[in-house]
Jmol script that loads the backbone (N, CA, C; Angstrom):
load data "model"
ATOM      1  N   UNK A   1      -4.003 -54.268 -38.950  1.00  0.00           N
ATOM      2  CA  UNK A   1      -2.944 -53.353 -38.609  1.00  0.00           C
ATOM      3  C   UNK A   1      -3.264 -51.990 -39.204  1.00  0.00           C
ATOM      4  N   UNK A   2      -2.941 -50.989 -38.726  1.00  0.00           N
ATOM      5  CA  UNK A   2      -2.892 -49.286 -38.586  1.00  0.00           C
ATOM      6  C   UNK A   2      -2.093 -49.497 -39.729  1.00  0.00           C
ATOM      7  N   UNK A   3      -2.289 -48.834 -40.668  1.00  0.00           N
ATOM      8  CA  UNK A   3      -1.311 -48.096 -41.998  1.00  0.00           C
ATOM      9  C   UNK A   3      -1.392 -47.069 -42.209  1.00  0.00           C
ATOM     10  N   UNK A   4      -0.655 -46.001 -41.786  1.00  0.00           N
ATOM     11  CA  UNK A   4      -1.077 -44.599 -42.196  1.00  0.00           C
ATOM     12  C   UNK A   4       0.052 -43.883 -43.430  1.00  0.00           C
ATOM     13  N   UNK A   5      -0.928 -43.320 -44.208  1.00  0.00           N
ATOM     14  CA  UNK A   5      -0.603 -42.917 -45.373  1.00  0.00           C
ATOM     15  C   UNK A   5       1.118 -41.805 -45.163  1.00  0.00           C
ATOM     16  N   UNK A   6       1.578 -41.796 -46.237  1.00  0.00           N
ATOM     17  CA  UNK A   6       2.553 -40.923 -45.770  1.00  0.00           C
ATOM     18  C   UNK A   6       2.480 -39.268 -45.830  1.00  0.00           C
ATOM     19  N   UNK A   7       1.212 -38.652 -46.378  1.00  0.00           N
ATOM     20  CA  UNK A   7       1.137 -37.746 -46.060  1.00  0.00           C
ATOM     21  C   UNK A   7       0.605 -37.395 -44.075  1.00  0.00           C
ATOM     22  N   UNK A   8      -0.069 -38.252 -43.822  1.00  0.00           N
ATOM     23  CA  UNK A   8      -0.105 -38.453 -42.833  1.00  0.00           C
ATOM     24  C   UNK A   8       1.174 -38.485 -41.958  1.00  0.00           C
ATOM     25  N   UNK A   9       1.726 -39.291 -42.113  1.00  0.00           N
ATOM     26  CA  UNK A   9       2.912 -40.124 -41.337  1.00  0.00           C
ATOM     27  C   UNK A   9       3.598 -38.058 -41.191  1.00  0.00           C
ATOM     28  N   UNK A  10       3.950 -37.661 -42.693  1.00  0.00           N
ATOM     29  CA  UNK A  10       4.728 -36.071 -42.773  1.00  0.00           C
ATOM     30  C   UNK A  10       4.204 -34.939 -41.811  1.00  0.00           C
ATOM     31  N   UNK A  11       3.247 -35.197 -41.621  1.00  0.00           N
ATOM     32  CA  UNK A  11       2.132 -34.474 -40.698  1.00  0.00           C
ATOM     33  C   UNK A  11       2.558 -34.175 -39.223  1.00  0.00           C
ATOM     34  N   UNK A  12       2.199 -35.654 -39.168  1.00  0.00           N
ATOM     35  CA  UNK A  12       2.532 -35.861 -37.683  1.00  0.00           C
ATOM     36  C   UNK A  12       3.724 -35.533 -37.391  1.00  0.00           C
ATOM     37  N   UNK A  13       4.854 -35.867 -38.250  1.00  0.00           N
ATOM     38  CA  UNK A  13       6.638 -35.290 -38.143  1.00  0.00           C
ATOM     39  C   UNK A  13       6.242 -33.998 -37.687  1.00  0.00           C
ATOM     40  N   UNK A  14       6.443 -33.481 -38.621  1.00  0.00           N
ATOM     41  CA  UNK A  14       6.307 -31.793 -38.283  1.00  0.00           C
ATOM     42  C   UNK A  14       5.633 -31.422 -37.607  1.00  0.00           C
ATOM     43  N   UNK A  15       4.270 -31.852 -37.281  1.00  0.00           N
ATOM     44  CA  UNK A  15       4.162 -31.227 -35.348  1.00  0.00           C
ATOM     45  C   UNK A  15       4.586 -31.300 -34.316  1.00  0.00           C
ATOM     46  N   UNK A  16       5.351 -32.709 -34.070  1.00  0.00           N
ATOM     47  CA  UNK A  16       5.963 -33.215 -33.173  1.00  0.00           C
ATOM     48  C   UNK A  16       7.557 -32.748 -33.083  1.00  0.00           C
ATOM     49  N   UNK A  17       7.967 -32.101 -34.219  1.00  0.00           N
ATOM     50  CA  UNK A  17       8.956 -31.864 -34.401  1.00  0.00           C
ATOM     51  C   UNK A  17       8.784 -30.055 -33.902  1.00  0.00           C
ATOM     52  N   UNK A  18       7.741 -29.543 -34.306  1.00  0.00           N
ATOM     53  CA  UNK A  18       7.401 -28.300 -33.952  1.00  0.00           C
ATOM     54  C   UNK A  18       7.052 -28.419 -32.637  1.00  0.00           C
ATOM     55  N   UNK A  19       6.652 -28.924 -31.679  1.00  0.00           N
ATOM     56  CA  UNK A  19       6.670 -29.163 -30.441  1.00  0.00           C
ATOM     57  C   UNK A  19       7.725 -28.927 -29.930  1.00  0.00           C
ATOM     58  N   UNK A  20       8.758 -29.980 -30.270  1.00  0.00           N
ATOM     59  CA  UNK A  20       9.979 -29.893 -29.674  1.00  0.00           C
ATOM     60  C   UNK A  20      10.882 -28.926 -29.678  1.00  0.00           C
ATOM     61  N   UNK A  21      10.342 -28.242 -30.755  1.00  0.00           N
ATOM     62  CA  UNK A  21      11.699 -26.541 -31.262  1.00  0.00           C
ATOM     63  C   UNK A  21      10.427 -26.016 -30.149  1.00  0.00           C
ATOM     64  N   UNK A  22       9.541 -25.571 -29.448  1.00  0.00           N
ATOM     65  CA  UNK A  22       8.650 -24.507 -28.584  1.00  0.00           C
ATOM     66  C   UNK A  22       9.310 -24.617 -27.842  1.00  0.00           C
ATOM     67  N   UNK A  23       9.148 -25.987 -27.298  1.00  0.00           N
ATOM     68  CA  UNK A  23      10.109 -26.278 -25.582  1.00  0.00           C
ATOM     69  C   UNK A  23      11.203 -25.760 -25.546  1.00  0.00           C
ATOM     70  N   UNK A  24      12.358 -26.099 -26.308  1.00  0.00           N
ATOM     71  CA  UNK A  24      13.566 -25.663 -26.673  1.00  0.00           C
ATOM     72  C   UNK A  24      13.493 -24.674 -26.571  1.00  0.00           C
ATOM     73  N   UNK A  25      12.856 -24.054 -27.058  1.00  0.00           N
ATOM     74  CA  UNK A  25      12.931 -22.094 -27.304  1.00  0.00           C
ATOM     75  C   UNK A  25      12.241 -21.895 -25.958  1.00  0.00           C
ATOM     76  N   UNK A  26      11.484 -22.210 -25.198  1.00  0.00           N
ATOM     77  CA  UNK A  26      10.397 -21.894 -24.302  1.00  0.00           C
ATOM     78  C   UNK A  26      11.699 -22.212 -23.181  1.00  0.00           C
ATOM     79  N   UNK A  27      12.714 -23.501 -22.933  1.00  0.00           N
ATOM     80  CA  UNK A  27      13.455 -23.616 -22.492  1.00  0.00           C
ATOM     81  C   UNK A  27      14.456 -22.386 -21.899  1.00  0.00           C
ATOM     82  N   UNK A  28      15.613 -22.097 -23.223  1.00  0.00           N
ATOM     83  CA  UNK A  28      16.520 -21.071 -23.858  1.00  0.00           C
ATOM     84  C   UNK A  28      15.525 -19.700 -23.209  1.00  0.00           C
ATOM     85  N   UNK A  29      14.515 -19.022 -23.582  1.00  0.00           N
ATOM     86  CA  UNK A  29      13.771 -17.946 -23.337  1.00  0.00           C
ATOM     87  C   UNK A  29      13.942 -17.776 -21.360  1.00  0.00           C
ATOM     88  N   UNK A  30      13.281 -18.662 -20.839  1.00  0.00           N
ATOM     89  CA  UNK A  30      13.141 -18.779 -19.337  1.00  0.00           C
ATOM     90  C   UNK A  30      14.813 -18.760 -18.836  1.00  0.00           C
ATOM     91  N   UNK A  31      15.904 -19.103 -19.244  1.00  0.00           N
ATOM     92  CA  UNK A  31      17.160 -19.595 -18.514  1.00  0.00           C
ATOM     93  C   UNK A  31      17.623 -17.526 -19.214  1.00  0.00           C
ATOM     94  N   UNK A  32      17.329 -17.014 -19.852  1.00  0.00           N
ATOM     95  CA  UNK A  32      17.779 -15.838 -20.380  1.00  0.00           C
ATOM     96  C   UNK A  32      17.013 -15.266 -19.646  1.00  0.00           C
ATOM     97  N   UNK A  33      15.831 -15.124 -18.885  1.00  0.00           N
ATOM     98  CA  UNK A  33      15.435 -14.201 -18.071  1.00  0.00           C
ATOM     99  C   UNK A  33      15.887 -14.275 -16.726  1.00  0.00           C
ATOM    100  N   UNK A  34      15.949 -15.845 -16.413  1.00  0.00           N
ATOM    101  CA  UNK A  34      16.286 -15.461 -14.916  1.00  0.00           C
ATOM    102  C   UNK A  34      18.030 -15.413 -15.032  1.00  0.00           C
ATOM    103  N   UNK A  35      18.786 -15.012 -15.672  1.00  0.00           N
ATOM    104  CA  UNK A  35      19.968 -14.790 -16.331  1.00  0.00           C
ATOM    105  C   UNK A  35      20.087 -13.688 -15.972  1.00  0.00           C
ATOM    106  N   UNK A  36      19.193 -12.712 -16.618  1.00  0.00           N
ATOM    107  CA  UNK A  36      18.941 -11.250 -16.233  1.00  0.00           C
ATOM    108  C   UNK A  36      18.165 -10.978 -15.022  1.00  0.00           C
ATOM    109  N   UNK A  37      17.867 -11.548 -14.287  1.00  0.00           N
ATOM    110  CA  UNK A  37      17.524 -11.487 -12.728  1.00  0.00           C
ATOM    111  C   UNK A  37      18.138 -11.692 -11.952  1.00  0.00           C
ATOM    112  N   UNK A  38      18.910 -12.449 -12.391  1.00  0.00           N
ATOM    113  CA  UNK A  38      19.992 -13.139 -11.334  1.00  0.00           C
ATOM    114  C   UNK A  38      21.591 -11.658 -11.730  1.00  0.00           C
ATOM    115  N   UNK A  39      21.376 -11.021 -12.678  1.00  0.00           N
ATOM    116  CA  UNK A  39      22.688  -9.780 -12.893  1.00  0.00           C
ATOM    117  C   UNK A  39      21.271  -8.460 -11.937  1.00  0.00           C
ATOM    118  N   UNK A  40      20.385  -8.505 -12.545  1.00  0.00           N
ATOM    119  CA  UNK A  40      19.809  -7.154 -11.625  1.00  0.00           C
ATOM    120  C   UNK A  40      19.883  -7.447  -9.778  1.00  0.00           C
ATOM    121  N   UNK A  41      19.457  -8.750 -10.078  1.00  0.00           N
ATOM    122  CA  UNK A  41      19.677  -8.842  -8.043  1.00  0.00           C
ATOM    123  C   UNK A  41      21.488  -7.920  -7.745  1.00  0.00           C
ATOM    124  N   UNK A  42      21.946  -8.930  -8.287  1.00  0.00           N
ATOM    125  CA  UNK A  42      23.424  -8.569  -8.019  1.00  0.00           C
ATOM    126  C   UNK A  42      23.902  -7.163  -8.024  1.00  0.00           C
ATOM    127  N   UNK A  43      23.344  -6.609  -9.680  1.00  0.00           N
ATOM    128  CA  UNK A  43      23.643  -4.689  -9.410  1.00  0.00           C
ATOM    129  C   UNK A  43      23.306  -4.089  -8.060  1.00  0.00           C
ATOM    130  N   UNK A  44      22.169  -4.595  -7.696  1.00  0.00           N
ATOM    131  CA  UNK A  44      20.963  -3.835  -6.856  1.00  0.00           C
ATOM    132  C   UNK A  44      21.619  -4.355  -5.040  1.00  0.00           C
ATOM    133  N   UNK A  45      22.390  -5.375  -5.496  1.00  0.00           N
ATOM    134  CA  UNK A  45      23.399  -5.307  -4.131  1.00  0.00           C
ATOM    135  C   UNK A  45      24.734  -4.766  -4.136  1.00  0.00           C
ATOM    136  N   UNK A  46      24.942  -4.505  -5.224  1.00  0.00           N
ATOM    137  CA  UNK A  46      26.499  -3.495  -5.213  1.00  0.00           C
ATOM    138  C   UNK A  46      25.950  -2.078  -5.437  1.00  0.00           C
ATOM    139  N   UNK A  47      24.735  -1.533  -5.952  1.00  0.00           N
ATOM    140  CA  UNK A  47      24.562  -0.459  -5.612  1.00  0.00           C
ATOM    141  C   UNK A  47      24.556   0.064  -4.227  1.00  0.00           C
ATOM    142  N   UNK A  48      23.336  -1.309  -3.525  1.00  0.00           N
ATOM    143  CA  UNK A  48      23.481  -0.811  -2.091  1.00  0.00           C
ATOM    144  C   UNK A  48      25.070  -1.132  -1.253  1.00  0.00           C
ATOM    145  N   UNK A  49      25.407  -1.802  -1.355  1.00  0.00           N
ATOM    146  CA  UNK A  49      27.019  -1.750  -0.675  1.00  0.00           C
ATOM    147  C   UNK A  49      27.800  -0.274  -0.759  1.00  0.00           C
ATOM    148  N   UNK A  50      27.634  -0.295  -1.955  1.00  0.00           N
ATOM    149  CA  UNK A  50      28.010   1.448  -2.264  1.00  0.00           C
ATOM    150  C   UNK A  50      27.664   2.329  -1.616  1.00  0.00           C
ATOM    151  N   UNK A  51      26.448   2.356  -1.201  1.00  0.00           N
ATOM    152  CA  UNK A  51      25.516   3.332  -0.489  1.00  0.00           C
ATOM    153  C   UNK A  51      26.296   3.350   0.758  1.00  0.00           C
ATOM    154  N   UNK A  52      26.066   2.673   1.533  1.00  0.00           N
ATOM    155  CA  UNK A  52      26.528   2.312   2.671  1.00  0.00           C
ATOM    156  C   UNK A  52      24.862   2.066   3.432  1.00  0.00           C
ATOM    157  N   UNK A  53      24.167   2.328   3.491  1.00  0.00           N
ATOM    158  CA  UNK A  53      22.833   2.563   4.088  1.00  0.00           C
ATOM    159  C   UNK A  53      21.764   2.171   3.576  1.00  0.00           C
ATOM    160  N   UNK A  54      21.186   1.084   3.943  1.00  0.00           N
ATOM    161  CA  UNK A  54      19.949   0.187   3.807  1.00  0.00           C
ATOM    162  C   UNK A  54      18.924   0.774   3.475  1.00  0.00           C
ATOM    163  N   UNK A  55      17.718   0.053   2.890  1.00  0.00           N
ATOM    164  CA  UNK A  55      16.289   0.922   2.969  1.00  0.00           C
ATOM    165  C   UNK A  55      15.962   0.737   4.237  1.00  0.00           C
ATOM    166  N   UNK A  56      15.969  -0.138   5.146  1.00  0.00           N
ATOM    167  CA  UNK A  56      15.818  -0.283   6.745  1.00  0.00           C
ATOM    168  C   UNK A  56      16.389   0.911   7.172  1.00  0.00           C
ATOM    169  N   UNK A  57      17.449   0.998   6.986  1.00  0.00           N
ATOM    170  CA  UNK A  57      18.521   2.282   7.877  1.00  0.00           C
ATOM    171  C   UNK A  57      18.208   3.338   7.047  1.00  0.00           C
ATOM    172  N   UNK A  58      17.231   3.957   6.056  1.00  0.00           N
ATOM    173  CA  UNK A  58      17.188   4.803   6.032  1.00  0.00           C
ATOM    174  C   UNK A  58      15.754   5.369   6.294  1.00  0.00           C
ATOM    175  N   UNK A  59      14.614   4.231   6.482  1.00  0.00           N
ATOM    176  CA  UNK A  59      13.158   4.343   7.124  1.00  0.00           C
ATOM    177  C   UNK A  59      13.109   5.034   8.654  1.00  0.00           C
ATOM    178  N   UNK A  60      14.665   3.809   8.997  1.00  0.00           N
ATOM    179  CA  UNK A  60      14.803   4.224  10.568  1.00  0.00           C
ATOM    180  C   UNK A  60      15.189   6.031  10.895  1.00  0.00           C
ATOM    181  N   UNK A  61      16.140   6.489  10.078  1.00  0.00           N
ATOM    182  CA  UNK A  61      16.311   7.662   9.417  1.00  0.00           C
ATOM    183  C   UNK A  61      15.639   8.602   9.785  1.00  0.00           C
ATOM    184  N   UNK A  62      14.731   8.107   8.375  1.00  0.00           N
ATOM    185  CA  UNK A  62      13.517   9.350   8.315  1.00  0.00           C
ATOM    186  C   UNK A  62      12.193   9.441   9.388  1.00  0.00           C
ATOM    187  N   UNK A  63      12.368   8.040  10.250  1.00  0.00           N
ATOM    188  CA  UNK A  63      11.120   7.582  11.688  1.00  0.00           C
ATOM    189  C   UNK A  63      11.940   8.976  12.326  1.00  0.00           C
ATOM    190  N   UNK A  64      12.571   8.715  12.890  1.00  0.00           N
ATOM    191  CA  UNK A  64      13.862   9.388  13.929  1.00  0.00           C
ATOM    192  C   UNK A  64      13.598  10.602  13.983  1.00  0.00           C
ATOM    193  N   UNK A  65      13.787  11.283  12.735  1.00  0.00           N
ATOM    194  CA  UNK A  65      13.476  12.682  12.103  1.00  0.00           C
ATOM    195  C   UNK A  65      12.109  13.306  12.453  1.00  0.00           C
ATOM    196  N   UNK A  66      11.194  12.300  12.196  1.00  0.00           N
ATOM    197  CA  UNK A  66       9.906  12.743  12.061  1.00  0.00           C
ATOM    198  C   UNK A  66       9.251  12.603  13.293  1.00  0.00           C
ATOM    199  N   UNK A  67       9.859  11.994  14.128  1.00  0.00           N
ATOM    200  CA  UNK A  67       9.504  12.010  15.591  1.00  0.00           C
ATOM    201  C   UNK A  67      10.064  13.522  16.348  1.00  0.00           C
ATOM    202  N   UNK A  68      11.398  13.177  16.336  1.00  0.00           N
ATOM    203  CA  UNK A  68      11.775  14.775  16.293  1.00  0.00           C
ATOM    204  C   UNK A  68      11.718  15.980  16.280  1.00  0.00           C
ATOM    205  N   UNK A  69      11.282  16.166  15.489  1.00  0.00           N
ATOM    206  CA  UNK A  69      10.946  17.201  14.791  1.00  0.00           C
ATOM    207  C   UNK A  69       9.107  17.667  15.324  1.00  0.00           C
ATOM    208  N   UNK A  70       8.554  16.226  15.043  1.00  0.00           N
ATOM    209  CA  UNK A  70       7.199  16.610  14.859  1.00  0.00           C
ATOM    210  C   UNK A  70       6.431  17.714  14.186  1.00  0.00           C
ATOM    211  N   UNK A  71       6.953  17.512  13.788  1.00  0.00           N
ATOM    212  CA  UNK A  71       6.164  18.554  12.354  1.00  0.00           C
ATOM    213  C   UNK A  71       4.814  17.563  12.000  1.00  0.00           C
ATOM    214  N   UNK A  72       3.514  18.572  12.207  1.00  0.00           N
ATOM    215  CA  UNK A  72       2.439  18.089  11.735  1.00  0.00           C
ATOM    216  C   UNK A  72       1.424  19.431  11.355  1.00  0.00           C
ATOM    217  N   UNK A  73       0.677  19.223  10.440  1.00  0.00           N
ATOM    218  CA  UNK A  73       0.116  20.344   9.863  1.00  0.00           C
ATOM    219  C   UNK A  73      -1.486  20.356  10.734  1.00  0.00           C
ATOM    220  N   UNK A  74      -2.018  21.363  11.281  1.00  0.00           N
ATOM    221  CA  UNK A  74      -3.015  21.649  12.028  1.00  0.00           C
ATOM    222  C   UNK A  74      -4.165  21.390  11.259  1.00  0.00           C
ATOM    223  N   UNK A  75      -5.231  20.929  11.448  1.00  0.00           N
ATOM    224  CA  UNK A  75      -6.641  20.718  10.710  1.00  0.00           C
ATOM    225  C   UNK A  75      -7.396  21.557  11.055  1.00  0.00           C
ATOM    226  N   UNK A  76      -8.437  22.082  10.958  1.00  0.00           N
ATOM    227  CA  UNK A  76      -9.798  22.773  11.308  1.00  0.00           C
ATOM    228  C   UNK A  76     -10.531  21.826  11.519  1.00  0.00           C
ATOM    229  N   UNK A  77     -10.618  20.392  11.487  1.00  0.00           N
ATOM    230  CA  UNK A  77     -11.844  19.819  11.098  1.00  0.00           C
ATOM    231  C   UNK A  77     -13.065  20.169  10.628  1.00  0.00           C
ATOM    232  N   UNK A  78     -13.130  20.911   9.766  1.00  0.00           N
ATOM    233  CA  UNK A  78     -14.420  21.560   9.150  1.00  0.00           C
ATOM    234  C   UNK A  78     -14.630  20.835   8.009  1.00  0.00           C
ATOM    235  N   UNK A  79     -15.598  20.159   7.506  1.00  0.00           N
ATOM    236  CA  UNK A  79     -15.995  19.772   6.528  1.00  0.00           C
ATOM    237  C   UNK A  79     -17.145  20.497   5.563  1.00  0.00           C
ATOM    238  N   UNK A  80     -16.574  21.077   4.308  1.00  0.00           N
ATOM    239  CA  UNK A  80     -17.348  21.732   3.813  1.00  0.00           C
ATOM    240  C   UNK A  80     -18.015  21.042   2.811  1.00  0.00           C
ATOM    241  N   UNK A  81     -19.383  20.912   2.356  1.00  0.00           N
ATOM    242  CA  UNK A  81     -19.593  20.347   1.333  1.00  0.00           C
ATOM    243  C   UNK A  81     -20.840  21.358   0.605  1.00  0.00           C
ATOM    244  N   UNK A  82     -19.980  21.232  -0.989  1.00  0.00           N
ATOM    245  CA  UNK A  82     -21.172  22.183  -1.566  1.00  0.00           C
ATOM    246  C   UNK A  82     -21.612  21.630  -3.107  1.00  0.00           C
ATOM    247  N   UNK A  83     -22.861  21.628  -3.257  1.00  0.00           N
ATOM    248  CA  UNK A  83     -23.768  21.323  -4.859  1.00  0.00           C
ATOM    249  C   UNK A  83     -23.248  22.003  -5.543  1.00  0.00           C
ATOM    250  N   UNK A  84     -22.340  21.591  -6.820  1.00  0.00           N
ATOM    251  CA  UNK A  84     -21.803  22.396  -7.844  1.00  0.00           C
ATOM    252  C   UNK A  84     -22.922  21.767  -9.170  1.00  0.00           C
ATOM    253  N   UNK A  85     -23.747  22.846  -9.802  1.00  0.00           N
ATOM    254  CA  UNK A  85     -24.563  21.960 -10.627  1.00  0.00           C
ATOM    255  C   UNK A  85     -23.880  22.207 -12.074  1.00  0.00           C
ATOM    256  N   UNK A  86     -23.805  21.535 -13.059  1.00  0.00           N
ATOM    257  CA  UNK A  86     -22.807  21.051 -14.072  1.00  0.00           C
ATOM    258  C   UNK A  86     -23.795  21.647 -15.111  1.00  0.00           C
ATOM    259  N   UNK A  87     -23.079  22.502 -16.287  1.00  0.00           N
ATOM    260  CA  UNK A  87     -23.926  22.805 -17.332  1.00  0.00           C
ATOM    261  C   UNK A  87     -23.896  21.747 -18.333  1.00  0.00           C
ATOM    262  N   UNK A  88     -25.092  21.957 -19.323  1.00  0.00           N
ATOM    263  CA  UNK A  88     -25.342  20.487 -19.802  1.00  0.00           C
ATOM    264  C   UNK A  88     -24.436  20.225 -21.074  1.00  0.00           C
ATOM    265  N   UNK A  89     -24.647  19.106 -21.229  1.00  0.00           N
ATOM    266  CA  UNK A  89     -22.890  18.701 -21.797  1.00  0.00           C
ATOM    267  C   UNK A  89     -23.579  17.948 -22.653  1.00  0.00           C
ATOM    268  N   UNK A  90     -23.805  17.938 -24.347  1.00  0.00           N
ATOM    269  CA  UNK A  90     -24.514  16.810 -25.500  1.00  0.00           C
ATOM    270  C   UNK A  90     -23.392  15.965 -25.762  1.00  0.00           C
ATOM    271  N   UNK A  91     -22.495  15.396 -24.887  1.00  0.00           N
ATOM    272  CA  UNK A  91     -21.420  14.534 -25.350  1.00  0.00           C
ATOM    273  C   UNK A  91     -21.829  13.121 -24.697  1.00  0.00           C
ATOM    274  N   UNK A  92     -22.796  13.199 -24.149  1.00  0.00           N
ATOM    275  CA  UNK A  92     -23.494  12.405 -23.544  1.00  0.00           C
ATOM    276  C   UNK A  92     -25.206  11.903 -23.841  1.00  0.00           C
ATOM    277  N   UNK A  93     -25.370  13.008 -24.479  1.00  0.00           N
ATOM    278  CA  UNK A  93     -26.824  13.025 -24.838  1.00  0.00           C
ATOM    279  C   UNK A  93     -27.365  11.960 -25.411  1.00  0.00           C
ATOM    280  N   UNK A  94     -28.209  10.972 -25.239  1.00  0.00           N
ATOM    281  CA  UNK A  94     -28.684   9.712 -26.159  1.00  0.00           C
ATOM    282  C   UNK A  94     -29.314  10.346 -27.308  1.00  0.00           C
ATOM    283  N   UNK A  95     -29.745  11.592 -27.762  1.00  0.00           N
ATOM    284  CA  UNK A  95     -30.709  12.059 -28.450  1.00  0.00           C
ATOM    285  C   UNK A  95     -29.751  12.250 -29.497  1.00  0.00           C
ATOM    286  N   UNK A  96     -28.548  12.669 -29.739  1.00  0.00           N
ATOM    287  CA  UNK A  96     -27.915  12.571 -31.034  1.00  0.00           C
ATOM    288  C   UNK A  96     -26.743  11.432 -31.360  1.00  0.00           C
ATOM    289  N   UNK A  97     -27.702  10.060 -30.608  1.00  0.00           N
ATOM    290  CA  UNK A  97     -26.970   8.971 -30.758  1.00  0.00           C
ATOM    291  C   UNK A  97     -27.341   8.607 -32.292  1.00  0.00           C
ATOM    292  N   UNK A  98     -26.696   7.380 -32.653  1.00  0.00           N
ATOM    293  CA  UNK A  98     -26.752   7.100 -34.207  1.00  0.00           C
ATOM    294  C   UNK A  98     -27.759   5.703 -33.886  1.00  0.00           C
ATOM    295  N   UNK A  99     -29.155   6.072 -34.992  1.00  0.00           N
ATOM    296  CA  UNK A  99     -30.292   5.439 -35.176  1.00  0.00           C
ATOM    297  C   UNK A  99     -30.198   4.177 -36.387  1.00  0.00           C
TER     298      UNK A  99
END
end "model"
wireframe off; spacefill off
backbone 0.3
color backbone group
């Protein structure tokens, strides 16, 4: 038969016992967040009730508008591209790296 000493036996208590306070707390922790998810959903639908006007109804909105209107800014299509050459910079230099 298994006999384990009682420092042993104290050992094992207290991890198993420390196990069980994580969960608990790991428990308690998770039911307090979605606690507070479950009050932000809710603000975030009495804000919008308040509003009167959806993010849908107000995309549709600003589509509406922008059709409308048509406002669009003219291009040149010109693509310019030019060599800017960079003066030299020792913040980079390997030569006054540390040997």
């Amino acid at each position: 038969m298994f006999i384990l000493s009682i420092n042993t036996m104290l050992v094992v208590y207290v991890i198993f016992m420390a196990v069980i306070l994580l969960l608990v707390l790991f428990i308690v922790i998770g039911k307090a967040i979605e606690r507070k998810k479950v009050q932000k959903s809710a603000m975030a639908k009495e804000e919008q009730s308040q509003e009167g006007i959806s993010g849908a109804g107000k995309a549709a909105i600003a589509m509406a508008l922008h059709l409308y209107y048509g406002v669009h800014d003219n291009e040149s299509d010109v693509i310019t591209l030019k060599n800017i050459q960079s003066r030299y910079s020792p913040w980079s230099s390997k030569i006054y790296g540390i040997q």
